[in-house]
Structure formats: C-alpha cells, structure tokens
C-alpha positions as CSV (number, residue, x, y, z in Angstrom):
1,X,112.2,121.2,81.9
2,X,109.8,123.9,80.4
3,X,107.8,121.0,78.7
4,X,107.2,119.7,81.9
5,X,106.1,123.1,83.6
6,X,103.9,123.7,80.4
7,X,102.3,120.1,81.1
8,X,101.4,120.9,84.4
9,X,100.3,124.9,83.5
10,X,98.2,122.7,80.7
11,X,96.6,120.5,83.0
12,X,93.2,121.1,84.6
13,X,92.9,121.5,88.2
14,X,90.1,118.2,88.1
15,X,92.8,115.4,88.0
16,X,94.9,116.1,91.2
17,X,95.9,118.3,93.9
18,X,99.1,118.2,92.6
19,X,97.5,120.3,89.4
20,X,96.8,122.9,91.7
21,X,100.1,123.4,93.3
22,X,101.9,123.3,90.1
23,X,99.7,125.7,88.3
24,X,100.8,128.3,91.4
25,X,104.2,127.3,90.6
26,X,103.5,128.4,87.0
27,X,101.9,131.5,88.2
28,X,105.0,132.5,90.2
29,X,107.5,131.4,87.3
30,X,105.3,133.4,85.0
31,X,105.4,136.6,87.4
32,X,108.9,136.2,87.8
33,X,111.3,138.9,86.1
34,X,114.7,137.2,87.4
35,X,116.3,134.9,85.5
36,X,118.0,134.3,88.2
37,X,115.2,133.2,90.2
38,X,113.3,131.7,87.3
39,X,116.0,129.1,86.7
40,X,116.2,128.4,90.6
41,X,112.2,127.8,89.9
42,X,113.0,125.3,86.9
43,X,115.5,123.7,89.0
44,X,113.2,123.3,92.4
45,X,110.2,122.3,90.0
46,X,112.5,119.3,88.5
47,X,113.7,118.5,92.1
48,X,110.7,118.2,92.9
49,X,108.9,116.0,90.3
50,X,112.0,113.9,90.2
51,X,111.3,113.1,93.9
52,X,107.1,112.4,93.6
53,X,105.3,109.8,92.9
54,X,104.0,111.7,89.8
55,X,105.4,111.2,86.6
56,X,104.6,113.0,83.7
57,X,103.7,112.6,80.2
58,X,102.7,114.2,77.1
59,X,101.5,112.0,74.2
60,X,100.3,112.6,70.4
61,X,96.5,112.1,70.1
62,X,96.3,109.8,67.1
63,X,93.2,107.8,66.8
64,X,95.1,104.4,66.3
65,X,96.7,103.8,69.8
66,X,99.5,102.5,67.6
67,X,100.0,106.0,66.7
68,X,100.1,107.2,69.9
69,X,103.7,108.7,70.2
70,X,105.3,109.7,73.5
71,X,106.5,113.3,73.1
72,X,107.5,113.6,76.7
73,X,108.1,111.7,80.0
74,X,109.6,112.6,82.8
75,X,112.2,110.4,84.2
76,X,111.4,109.8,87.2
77,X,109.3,107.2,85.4
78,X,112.9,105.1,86.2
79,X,110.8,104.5,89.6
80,X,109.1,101.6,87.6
81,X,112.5,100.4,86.4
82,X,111.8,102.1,83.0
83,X,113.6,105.0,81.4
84,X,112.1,108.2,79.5
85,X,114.2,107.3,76.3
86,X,112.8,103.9,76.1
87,X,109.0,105.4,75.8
88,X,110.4,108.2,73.0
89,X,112.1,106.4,71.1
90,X,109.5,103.6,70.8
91,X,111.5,100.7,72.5
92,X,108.5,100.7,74.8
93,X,104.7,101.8,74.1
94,X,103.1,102.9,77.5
95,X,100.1,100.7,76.6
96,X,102.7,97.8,76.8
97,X,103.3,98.3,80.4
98,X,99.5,98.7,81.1
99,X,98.5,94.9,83.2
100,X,96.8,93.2,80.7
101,X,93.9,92.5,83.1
102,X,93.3,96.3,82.8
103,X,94.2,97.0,79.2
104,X,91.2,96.5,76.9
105,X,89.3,98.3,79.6
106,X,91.4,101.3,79.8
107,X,91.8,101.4,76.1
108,X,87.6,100.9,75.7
109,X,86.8,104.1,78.6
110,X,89.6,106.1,76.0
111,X,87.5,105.3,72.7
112,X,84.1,106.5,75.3
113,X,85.8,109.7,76.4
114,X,87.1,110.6,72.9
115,X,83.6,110.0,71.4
116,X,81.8,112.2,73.9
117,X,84.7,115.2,73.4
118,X,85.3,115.0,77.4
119,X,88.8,116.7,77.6
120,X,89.9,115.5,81.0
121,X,89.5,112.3,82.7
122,X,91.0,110.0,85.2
123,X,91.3,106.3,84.8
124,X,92.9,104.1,87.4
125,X,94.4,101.1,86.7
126,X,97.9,98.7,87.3
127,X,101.2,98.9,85.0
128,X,103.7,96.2,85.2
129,X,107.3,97.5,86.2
130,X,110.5,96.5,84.6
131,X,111.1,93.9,86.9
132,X,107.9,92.4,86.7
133,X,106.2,94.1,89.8
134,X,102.4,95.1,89.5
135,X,101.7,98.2,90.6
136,X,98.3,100.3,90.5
137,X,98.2,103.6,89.2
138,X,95.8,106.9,88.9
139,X,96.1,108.5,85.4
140,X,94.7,111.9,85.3
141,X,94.8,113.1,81.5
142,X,93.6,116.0,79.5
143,X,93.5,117.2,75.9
144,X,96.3,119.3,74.9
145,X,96.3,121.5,71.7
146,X,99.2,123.3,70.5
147,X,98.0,126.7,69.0
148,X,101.1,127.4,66.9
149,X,101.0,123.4,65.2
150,X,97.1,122.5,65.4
151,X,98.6,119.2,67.2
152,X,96.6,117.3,69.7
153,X,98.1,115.8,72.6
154,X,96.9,113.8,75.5
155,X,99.1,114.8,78.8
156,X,98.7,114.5,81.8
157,X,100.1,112.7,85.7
158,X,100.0,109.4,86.5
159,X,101.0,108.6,90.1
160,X,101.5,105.5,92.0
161,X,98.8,104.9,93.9
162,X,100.0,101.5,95.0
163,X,100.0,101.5,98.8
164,X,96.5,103.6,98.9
165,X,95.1,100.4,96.8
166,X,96.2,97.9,98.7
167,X,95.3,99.4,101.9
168,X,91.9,100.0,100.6
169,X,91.3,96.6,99.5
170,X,92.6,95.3,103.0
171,X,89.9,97.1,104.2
172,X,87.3,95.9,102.3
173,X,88.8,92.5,103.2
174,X,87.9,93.1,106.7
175,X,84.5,95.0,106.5
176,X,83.2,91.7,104.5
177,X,84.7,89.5,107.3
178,X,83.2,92.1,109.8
179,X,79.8,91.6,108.5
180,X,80.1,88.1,108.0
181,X,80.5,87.9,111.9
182,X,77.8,90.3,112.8
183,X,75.2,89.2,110.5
C-alpha cells in the first residue's frame, strides 16, 4: 500500500486530476502524527483505488522493453480480467495486452520521449482484456528515480477511458453526417 501512495506522491500533477487529489492525500498522510489515523488513510486510499478506474503501475526503465519489469500493479488491474501477480511475476508483459493496432506506435512515441529526456507523458491507446474485450485507455507516466538505489522507473496511471472514446467517436460520426447534410 505505501508503494502505491509513493506512486502517486511520485507522479506529476500534468497526467491527471487524479494526481492532484492523491498528492493532497499524501500531504495529509505525511502531516499526519496518528498512527491511528495514518493507517485509516492507507486503508481509505486502497478503498479507493481499488474502486477507480485508475490502476497503477510502477515499472523498471530498461532500454530493451523486454527488460521492462513490472515492480508494482495495483490490483484493481483484475477490472481487465488480469491479476497483479501475473504482470510481476512475468506470466504477462504489459506490452502484451497493448492492441496490436496501437503497439508499435506506442512503443515508437516511448523511444521519442526517452531520446528527448521528457519525464512525463501521456499516451492513449487500447489494451485487450483477458477475455478478449478491447478497451481504450489513457496512460499518464513519469520517470521515477530511487535516490537510495540509482534505479529508474517509469510509473504512472492508466485509466479506462473506454466510454469517453467511444462517445467521442459517436460524435464525430454524427458531425461528419451533419456536414454531409448541410453542405
């Protein structure tokens, strides 16, 4: 639970809204001289994730995506039919649930960011679910470096951003049809 917290304390504020809120969570937890109260905290914060469409993550930064080792996911990732010990233990790679429509593009806009040293990016794209559902996603990631290790890790929130896609395509559905008719 406090790898999650750091994750989010870790995060910049660019990604998400939800950045913001959990970075005054962190504040409060960080104020807080109760252990009492800081456990309630813990517990509320993993209610809480457990019941968003935000799932977290926390990977090793290796230049070989192959490399790339999950070091953390939060389990409500079980909302795509997946659980968190099948990403750290290596049964799954996260890349492998990336659409394969979207892969070599996400993968390619990675390679870009890490060449220009940008720290924080979002990419959106869709991941396949256990059962074979496609679903589209925003990933907002940052650069993570542990002090104590030197280690460099890419974290971040990706959130299913499914309905909000679909509706916005629907939309664009019908302002093409709409012009089509007016013009």
């Amino acid at each position: 639970m406090k790898e999650m917290l750091e994750i989010f304390r870790c995060h910049t504020l660019d990604c998400s809204h939800n950045g913001a809120y959990f970075n005054r969570m962190n504040r409060h937890l960080q104020n807080n001289n109760g252990e009492n109260k800081g456990t309630q905290a813990l517990q509320l914060a993993e209610l809480i994730i457990d019941n968003s469409p935000a799932i977290l993550f926390r990977r090793l930064a290796a230049d070989d995506p192959k490399q790339r080792k999950m070091v953390y996911v939060s389990p409500n990732i079980s909302r795509f039919g997946y659980q968190a010990e099948d990403f750290l233990n290596d049964t799954i790679m996260f890349r492998d649930i990336v659409y394969p429509g979207d892969s070599k593009r996400t993968l390619k806009e990675i390679k870009k960011f890490v060449e220009k040293n940008i720290e924080t990016y979002t990419q959106i794209y869709r991941i396949i679910t256990r059962s074979g559902e496609v679903r589209w996603v925003e990933d907002c990631t940052s650069i993570y470096v542990d002090a104590a290790t030197d280690t460099r890790y890419y974290q971040g929130i990706v959130t299913d951003i499914h309905e909000r896609k679909v509706a916005e395509e629907k939309l664009q559905i019908e302002q093409e049809r709409l012009k089509k008719h007016m013009g």
